[in-house]
N, C-alpha and C positions, 0 to 999 in steps of 0.2 A: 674121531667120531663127532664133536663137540664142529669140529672145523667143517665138516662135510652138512653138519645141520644149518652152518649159518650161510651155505653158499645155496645150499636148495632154497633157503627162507627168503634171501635177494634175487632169486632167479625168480620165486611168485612174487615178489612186489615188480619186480621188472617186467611180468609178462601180466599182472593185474593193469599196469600203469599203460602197458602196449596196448591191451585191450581195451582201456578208458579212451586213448587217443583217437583208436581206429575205428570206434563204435558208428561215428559219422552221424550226422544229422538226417531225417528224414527228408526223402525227397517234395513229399507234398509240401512239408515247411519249408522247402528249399526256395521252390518253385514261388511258396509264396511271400517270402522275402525278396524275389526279384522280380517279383509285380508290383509290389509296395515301391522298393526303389525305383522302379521306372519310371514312378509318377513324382518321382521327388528332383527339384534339381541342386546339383551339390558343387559349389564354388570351388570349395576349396577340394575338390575329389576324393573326401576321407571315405566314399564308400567304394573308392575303384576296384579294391582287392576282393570286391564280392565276386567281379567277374571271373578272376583268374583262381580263385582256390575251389574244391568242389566239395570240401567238407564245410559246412557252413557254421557246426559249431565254433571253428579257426575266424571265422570274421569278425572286423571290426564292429565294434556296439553291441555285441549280443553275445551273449552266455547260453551253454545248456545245461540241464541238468546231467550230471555224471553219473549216473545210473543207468536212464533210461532215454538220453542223448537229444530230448525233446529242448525246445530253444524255452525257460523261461524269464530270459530277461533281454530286454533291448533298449539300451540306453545310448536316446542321440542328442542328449544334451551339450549345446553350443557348438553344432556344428556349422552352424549359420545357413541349415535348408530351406529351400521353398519352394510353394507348389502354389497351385490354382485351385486343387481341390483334396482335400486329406482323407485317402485311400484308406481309412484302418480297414475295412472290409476284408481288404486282402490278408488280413493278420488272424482273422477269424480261424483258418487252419491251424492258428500257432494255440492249440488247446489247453497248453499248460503254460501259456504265458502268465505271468504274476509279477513282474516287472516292466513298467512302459514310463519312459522318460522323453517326451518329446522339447522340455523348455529348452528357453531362448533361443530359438529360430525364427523363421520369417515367415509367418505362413499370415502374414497380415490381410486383412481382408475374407481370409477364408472363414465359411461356416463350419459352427461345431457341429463336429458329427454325431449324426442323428442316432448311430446303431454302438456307439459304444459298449450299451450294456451287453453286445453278443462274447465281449471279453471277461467271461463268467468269473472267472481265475483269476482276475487281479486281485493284488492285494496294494501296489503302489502305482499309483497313476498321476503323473505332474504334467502339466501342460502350460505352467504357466510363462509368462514372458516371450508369447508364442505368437500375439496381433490375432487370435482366432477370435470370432462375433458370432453376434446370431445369438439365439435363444439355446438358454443350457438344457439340453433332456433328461426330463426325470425320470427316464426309465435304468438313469446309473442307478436307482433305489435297486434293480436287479442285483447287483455285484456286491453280493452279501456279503464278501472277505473281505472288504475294502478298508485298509487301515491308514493309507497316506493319500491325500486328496489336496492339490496346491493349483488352483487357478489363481493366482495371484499374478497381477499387474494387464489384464485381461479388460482392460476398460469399456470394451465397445460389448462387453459378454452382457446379455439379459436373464436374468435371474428371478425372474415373478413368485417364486416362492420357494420354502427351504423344508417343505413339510416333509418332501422326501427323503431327506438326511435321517428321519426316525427311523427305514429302515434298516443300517445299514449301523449297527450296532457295534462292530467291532472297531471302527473309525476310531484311533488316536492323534489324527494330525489333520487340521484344516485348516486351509487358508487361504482368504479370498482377499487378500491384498489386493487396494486398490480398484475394486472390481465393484459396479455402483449399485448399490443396494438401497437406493434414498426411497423407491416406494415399497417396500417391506415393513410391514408395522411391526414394533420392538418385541411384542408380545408372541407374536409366531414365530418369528428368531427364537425368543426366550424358550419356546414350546420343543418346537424343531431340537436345535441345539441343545437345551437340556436335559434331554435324554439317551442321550451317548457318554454312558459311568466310565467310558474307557478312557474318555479323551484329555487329551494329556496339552496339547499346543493349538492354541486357538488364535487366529489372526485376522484381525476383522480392521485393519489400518486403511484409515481415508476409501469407507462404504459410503459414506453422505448417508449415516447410519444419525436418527434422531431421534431424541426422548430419552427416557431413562435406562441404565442400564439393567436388562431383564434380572427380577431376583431368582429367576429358575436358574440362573446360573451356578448359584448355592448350588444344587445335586450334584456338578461335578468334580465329584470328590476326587478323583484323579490329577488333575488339571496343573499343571504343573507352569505354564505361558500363556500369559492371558493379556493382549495386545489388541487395542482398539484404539488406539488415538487419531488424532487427524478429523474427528468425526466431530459430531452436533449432539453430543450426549449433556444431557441436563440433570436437573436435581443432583441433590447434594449424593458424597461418595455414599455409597453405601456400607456402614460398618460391617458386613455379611463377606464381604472383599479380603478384608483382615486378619477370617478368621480360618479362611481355606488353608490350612496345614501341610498341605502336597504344594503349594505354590512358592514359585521360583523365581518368576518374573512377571510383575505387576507394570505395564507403559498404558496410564491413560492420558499423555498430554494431548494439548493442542484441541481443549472439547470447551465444555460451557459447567463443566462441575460445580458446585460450591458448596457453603456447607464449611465446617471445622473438619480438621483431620483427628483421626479416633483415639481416642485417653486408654483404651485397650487393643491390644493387637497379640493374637496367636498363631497367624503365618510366620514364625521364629525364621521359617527358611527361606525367605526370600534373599536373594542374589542383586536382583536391581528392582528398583524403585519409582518409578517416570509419573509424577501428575502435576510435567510444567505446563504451563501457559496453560491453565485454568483461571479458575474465579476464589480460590480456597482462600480462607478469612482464616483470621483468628492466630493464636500461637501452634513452633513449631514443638508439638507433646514430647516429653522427655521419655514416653516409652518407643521412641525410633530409636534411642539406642538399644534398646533388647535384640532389636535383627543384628545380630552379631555377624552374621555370614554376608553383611550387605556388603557387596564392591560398586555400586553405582545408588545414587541418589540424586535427584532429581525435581526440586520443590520451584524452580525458577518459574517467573513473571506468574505470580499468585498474588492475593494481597494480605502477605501473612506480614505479622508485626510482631513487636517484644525483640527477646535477644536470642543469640545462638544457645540452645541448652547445651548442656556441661556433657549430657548424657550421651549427644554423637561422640565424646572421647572415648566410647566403649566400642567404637567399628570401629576396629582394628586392623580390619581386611579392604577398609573402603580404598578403592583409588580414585572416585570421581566425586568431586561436590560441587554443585549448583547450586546454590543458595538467589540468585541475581534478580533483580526486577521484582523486588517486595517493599515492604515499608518496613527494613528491620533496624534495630537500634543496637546502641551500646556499642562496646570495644569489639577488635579483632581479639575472641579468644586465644592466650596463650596455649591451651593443649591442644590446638590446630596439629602443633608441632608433635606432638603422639602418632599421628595418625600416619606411622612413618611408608606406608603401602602408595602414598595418595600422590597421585601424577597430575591433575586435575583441579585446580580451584579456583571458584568463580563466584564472587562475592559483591560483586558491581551493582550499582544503582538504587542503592538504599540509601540508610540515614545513619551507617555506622559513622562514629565518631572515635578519637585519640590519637594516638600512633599505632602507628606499625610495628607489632612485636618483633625483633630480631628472631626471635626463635625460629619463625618462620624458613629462616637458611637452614634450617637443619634440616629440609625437606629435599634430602638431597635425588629422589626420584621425580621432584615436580618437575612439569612439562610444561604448563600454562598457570599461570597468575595473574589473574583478572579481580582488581581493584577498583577500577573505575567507577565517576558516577558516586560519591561517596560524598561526607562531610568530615574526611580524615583532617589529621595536622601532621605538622612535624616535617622533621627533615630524613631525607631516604637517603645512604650513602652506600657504599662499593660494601661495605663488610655484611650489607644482607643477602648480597646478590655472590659472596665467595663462594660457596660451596654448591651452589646450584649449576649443578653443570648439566643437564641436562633440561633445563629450560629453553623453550625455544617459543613460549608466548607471553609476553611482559604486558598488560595491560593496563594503566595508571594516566589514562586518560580523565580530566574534571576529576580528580579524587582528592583534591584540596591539598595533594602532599607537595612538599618541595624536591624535588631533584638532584642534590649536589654532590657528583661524582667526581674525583679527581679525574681532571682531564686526560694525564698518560696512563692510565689506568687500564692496564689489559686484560676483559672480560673471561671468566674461565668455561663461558657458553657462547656459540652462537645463534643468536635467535635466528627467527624466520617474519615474528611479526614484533615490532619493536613503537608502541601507542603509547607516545608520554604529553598529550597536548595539554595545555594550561598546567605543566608543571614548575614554574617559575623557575626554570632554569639559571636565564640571563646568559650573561657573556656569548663568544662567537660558537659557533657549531664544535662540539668537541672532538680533539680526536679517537676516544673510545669506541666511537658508534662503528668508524673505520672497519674496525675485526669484526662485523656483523655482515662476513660476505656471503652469507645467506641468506638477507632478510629479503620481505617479498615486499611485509607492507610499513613503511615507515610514516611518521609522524610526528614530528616537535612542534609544531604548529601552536602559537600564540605561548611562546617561552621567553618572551621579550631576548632573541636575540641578535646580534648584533656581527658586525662583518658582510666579508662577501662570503659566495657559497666554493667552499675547497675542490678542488679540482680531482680529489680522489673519490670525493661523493660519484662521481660519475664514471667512473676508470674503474671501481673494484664492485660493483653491485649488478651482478648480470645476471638476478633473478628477480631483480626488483618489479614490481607490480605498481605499487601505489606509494605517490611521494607528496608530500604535504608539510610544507614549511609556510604555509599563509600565518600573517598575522604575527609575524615579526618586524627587526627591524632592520632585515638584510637590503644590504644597497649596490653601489658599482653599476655598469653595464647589464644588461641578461647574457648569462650563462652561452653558449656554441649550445647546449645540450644534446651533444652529440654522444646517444645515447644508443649501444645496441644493447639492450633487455628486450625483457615482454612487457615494458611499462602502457600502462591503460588509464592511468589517474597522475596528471601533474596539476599541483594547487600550488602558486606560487603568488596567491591573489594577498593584498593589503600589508603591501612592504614599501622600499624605497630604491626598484629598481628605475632605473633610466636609460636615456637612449633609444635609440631603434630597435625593432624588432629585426634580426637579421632577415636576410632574402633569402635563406636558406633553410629558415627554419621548420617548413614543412619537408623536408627530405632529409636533415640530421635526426627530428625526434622520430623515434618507432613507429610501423607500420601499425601496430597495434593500439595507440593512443588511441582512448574512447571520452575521455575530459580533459580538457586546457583550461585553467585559468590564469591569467596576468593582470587582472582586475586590480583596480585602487593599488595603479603604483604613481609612476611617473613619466612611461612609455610615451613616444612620440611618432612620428612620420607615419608611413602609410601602413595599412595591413598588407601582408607579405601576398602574394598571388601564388607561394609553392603550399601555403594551407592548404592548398586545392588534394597536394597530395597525402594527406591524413585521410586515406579512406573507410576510415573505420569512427570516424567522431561522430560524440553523440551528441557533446556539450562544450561550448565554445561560449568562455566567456573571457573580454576584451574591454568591457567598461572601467567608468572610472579613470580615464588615462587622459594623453591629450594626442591622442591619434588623429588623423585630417584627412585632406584629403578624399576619393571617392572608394565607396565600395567596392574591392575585386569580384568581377563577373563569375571568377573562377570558383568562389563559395558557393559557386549552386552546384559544383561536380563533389559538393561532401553530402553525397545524398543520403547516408544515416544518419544528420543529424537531427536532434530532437528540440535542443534548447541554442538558443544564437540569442549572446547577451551581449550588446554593444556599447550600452547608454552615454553619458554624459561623455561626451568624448568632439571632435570637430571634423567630426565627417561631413562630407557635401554632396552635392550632386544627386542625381535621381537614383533609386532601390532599382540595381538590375533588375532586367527581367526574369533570368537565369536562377534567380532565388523561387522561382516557381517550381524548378524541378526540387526543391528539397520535400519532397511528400509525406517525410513522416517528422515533418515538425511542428512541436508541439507550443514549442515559446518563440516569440518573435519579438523583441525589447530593444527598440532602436530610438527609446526616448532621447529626450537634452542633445541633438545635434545641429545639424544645419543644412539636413536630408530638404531637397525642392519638388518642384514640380508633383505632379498627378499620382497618387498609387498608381501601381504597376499591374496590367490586369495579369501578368502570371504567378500574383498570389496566390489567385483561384484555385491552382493549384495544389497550395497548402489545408488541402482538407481535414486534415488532423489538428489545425492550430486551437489552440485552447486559451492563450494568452498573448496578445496581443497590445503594444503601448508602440505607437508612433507619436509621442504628445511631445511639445517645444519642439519642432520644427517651424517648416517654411513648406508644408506639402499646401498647395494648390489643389482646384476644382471642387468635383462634386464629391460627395460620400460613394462611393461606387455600391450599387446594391447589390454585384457578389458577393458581399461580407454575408448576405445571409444564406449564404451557402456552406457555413464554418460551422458544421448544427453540434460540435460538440467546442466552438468556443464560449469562454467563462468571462472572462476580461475582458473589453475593447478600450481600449483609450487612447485619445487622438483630441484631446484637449491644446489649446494652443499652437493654434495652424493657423494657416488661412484659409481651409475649406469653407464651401459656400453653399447655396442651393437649399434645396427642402432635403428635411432629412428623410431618407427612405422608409416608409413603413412596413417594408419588409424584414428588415432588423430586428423587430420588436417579435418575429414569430422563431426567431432564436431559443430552441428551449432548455439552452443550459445557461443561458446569457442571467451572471451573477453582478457583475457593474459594467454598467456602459456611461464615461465620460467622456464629453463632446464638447466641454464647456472651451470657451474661449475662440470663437471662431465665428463666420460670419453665416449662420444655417437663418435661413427664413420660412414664412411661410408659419402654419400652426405645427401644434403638436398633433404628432399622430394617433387619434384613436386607437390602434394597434397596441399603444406603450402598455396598455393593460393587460394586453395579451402575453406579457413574459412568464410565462410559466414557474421558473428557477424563483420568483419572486411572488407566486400567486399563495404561498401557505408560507409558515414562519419556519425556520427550520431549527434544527437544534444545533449546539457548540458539535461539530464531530471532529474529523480529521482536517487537517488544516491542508490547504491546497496549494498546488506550484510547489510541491513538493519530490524531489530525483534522488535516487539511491544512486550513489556511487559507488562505495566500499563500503567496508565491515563499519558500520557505525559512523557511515559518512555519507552525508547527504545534500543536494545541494537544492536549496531553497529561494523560490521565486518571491521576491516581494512588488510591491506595488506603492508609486505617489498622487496619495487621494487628498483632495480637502474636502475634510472632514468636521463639521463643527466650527466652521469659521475658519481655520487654520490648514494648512498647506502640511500635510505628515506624509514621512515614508513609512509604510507597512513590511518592517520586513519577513512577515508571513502573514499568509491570508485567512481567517477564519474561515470555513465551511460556510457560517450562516450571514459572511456579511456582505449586504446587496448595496447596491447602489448606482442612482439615477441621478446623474448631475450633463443640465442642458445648461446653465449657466452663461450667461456674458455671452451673447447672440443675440439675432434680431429674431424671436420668433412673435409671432402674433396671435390672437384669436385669447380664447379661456384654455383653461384647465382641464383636462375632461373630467367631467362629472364624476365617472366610472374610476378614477383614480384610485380608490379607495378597494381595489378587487386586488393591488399587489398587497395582500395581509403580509407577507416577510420583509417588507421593504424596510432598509435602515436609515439610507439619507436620502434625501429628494434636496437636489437645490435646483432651482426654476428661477434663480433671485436674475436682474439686470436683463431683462429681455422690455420686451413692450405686453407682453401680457394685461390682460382685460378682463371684467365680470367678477363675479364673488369668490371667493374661497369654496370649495367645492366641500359640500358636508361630509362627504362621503372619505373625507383623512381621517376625519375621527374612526372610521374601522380598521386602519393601519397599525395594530397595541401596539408591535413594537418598536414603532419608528424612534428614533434617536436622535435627528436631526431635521430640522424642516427651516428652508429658506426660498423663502419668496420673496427679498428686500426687490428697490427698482424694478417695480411695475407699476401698472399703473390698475390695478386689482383693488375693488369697489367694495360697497357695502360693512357689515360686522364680520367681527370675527367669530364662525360658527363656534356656540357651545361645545363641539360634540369634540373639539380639540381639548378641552379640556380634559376629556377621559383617557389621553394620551401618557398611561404614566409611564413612560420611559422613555419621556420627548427632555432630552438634556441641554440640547440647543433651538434657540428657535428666531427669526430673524422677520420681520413683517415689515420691517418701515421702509418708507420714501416711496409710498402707494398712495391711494385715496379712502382708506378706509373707515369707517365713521362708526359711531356709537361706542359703549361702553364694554372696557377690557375686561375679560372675562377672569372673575379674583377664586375661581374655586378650587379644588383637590390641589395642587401643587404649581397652579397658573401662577400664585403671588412673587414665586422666586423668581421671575422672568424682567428684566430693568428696563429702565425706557427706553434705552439701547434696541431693544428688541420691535420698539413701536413707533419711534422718531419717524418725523417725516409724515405724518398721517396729519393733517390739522385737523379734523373729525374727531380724531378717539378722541373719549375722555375716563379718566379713573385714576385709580392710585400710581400708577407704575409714571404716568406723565406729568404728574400733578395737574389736572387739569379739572375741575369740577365738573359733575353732569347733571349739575340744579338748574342753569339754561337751558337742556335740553330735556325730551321726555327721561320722565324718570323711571320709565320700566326698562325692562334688563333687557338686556340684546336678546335679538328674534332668530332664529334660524330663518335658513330659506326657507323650510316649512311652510313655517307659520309667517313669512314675510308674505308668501304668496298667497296664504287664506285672507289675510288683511287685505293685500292689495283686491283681494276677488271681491270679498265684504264691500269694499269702498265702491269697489265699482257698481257692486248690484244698488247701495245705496245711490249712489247715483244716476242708474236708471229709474229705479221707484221714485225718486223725486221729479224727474224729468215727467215720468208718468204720469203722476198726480200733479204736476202745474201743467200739464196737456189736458188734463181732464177738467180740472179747475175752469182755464179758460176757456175750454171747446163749453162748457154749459155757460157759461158765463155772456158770451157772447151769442149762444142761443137761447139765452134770456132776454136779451136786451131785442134783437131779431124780432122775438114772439111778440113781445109789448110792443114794439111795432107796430107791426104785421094787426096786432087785437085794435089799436088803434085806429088804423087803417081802415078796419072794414065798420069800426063804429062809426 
């Protein structure tokens, strides 16, 4: 009996489960599921099978309800569709839809649809990573179920306001990743958004969201992911953040925060932690160890100080620490080594100081150890690195420590990125590094070592990326580098390599090379013409050598290059033409050779250049006035040539032109009015980021500098300040004055005009220059006193007047006295202390501006008409005195 009940009981689930199958979808949703797809087109044909089955709950993407066989859910996430125009209309019949997943597809270009709110029924709707634009419709406020909402990575989406989100109440998930929100004011967000109690994940990452962050966000006491970084948010955090007790995950890096971090905290449940690259001051509070359940932390590039507190040894669960790019001090704490979860640690660019605890190996889940950047000591040997076998980022770059590993020492990890620069290695490249045939980016650079480079370096590393051995003191021939990796960065600059450059060496190194250096070695003969085939270079640097020879034509076919650094080196002949096709280059450094004849007008071409030094050659003719067609170059320098002619005053309306030197060449003619017109030098600017500055790799950059004389002396800069300008026309024949108007470049730092023919006074108008630094006008022939108004120069550190004609008394005020006769020789005129010359022979009042030189001279002259006047009057009666007695004579 028992046996006949349980065969009837499997026959109704079997004919329950027949009936679920055959229940079939409706036809009108049928019908309209293959209107929608007609307007879709599908690559990869995941929706073919709509055609051929006729039950459509069976088809791909979409679900029915198993009751009532109605489609509610259609998910065509990543199927890589696209269309011209997004049909949802046609999905209007699907009534009980409440499932719609349209992300990452291709419907780029297209507009948001206007009628979405007729999908009454949803409750999950994601469209993001979808390229859809156009203005978002507030009429989704209609779709009152609506719980999941993700436009995220939607960039071209417009969003004019979010008042609509209040009503739509049941909302637990938003997020408008990437989606621009920069004209929304904080406070209607705040309003909008914090009134949805439900809402649990909020994602509001890189909105160009600005101001503070709304305190209406307090109400959502549900809130559990609250993710805003990437943005412009300011003022300090708000302690309110802290205290939300439903919260899990806190990421505000990457804003304008500041402010101390809070001496209390009652979000006990947070998971991770993110508020790097902020502004946060102050210490890091020892109640971050009460988050007990933290696994990620995140406090890097802040400007917190003090030492590591004791009390992070209470995350127990953490596996990520970032501590990096602070002002922190003190030792590497020993109970690092507690924190046995922790795969991740990153402690770089502080002020820590001592050793390096061994404990540290006990962390036998680390994955990356980032040291670098430090004021460590001591010496690092093979028994911290035992047990770490799952390491595969070593970072110990500048970290003051020493390196000394046994040579046959075979590592129980192998990395992937392997940074020990300025670790005092010494001796030849070890064979350890060998078993690291996985690493991508390597580094020993400035280890003072010694040898040539091992033939296995190059035979066992076929994931290699980035190699950097600059700045030792490896020698021999260069390398075959016949390299198949995917290497992008070779640095082999300021060693003691020699010999030629092989003729091959554009065809052995990878197609993928994006940086060459062989800089400051010993290299000879010609540059190779198979360079040509490196199609992928960005940066090509060759200075420093004794290369000859002329240019290969064939470097104009590396048409991505950005930076071409050649300098001091004995190249000849004329600058192909062919270098016009490099268009997206941005440095041009062909100083110290023996380059002739005329610029090449398919410079012109180079519209991108921004740094520019052709100085110590032998180029010929005129200044060509296409230079002023470079409207985002910064640099010009072409000092030490033999150019000629007038200099173009078209140059001067350059507006990013930060120093232009010309000095040493044969330019005639005046200055050109225009020179005040440089923009880049018309206001003072402040210290920022230093320029001529190229990312290479992680922590690897390659920096432009520049040789200016500066302050009487001949220096190489080898990085450029943002704010430092400079005008030197120097050792030429020009003529005429100064312009007047001089005085409108307020940023200007050095002006030298010295050794020309220059004429007339000192122009008053330098005194409005505050922060010039340098001023030379020696060898002219420049007249009169020297304006007062230089004297209110106080941060003139050099200054150079003599072998002029200028006369009267040196001017002793504000910080004029410390300037030596050195600075006025040559004048037989001046008199005062600096020359020992007395000024009791001459008038004893104080030097005149032109001002007032020219009220005097007016004065003088008007005295000398009223005198004129009055002996004209004198005698015109005088002699119609004598007339009259006459004349009365006469008729008596």
């Amino acid at each position: 009996m028992a046996q006949n009940i349980r065969v009837i009981f499997k026959i109704c689930i079997l004919l329950c489960f027949v009936c679920s199958q055959t229940h079939g979808c409706h036809k009108i949703e049928k019908d309209a599921l293959l209107k929608f797809r007609d307007n879709l087109k599908d690559p990869n044909g995941l929706l073919e099978y709509w055609k051929g089955s006729s039950n459509c709950c069976q088809w791909t993407a979409l679900h029915c309800d198993s009751h009532s066989g109605r489609v509610d859910s259609l998910d065509f996430r990543g199927f890589n569709l696209s269309t011209e125009k997004l049909g949802l209309s046609a999905l209007f019949p699907l009534s009980q839809l409440k499932y719609l997943d349209l992300s990452m597809n291709s419907f780029h270009g297209v507009e948001m649809p206007s009628n979405m709110s007729l999908l009454t029924e949803l409750t999950y709707l994601n469209l993001s990573n979808t390229g859809l634009s156009g203005l978002l419709p507030v009429q989704l406020a209609k779709i009152l179920n609506l719980r999941y909402l993700d436009f995220s990575d939607l960039e071209h989406l417009k969003i004019p306001c979010l008042k609509w989100l209040t009503n739509l109440t049941q909302l637990e998930y938003i997020s408008l990743r990437e989606v621009n929100l920069s004209g929304l004011p904080m406070i209607e967000l705040g309003e909008s958004v914090g009134e949805l109690k439900r809402l649990q994940h909020l994602d509001m990452t890189n909105c160009s969201l600005v101001g503070p962050i709304p305190a209406s966000l307090r109400n959502l006491t549900s809130l559990r992911y609250l993710h805003m970084e990437n943005n412009s948010l300011s003022s300090e955090i708000p302690n309110w953040v802290f205290t939300m007790s439903s919260l899990v995950s806190l990421n505000l890096r990457m804003n304008l925060l500041n402010g101390t971090l809070p001496a209390h905290i009652t979000a006990l449940n947070l998971t991770q932690l993110d508020l790097s690259v902020n502004q946060v001051t102050g210490t890091i509070p020892s109640v971050i160890g009460l988050l007990s359940s933290l696994t990620y932390l995140d406090l890097g590039v802040n400007k917190l100080y003090g030492t590591i507190p004791s009390s992070l040894s209470n995350l127990s669960s953490l596996n990520f620490l970032r501590l990096r790019d602070n002002g922190l001090q003190g030792n590497i704490p020993n109970w690092l080594s507690t924190l046995s979860s922790l795969t991740y640690l990153d402690l770089s660019v502080n002020k820590l100081n001592g050793s390096v605890p061994y404990s540290l190996g006990q962390l036998s889940s680390l994955n990356t150890l980032s040291l670098w950047g430090n004021q460590l000591e001591g010496t690092v040997t093979e028994s911290l690195f035992q047990n770490l076998t799952n390491m595969q980022y070593l970072l110990l770059t500048d970290s003051g420590l020493t390196l000394n590993i046994s040579r046959d020492w075979i590592p129980s990890f192998n990395l992937s990125w392997l940074l020990v620069r300025g670790c005092n290695m010494g001796g030849s490249i070890p064979k350890w590094v060998s078993y690291q045939t996985r690493v991508e980016h390597f580094d020993l650079s400035r280890n003072s070592l010694v040898g040539t480079i091992p033939s296995w370096l190059w035979r066992t590393w076929y994931n290699l990326k980035t190699l950097n051995l600059s700045g030792n003191h490896l020698h021999g021939p260069l390398p075959s580098l016949a390299l198949q990796n995917q290497l992008t960065v070779l640095e082999l600059s300021k060693n003691n390599f020699e010999g030629n450059i092989a003729d091959y060496i554009g065809t052995n190194l990878p197609s993928s090379l994006e940086f060459l250096s062989l800089s400051n070695n010993k290299l000879r003969g010609v540059i190779p013409s198979s360079i040509s085939f490196l199609r992928r270079i960005e940066n090509l640097d060759l200075s420093s050598n004794e290369l000859s020879h002329a240019l290969p034509s064939s470097l104009g076919n590396c048409t991505p290059l950005k930076v071409l650094t050649l300098y001091s080196n004995k190249l000849d002949g004329a600058i192909p033409d062919e270098l016009g096709n490099l268009q997206q280059l941005q440095s041009l450094d062909l100083r110290g050779n023996r380059f002739s004849e005329q610029l090449p007008s398919g410079l012109l071409n180079c519209k991108q250049l921004e740094f520019l030094d052709l100085s110590k050659n032998n180029f010929t003719g005129k200044l060509p006035s296409w230079i002023a067609s470079f409207k985002h170059l910064r640099v010009a320098v072409l000092r030490s040539n033999n150019l000629s002619g007038i200099i173009p005053s078209d140059i001067f309306h350059l507006p990013s032109l930060q120093i232009i030197d010309l000095a040493s060449n044969g330019f005639s003619g005046v200055i050109p009015a225009e020179i005040t017109e440089l923009l880049a030098m018309a206001t003072a600017q402040t210290n920022g980021e230093r320029y001529g500055r190229y990312f290479i790799a992680y922590e690897m950059y390659y920096q432009k500098g520049v040789n200016i004389t500066n302050k009487g002396n001949e220096l190489d800069y080898s990085s450029i300040p943002a704010a430092f300008t400079v005008i030197d026309l120097s050792a030429n024949n020009l003529r005429g004055e100064i312009p007047v108007e001089i005085g409108k470049l307020k940023g200007l730092i050095t002006l030298n005009l010295s050794h020309n023919h220059l004429s007339g006074r000192i122009p008053e108008s330098l005194g409005d220059i505050h922060g010039l630094e340098s001023l030379e006008l020696s060898g002219n022939q420049l007249n009169g006193s020297i304006p007062n108004s230089i004297q209110a120069l106080d941060f003139l550190g050099h200054l150079n007047l003599s072998y002029n004609n200028l006369s009267g008394r040196i001017p002793q005020q504000r910080h004029f006295d410390t300037f030596g006769a050195s600075s006025f020789m040559g004048n037989v005129n001046l008199c005062g202390a600096p020359v020992n010359k007395s000024c009791s022979s001459q008038r004893s009042l104080p030097p005149t501006s032109q001002v007032e030189q020219r009220e005097i001279s007016l004065w003088k002259s008007k005295e000398l008409i009223m005198g004129i006047a009055v002996g004209f009057v004198v005698a015109f009666c005088g002699v119609g005195l004598i007339l009259w007695c006459r004349v009365a004579k006469y008729w008596e």
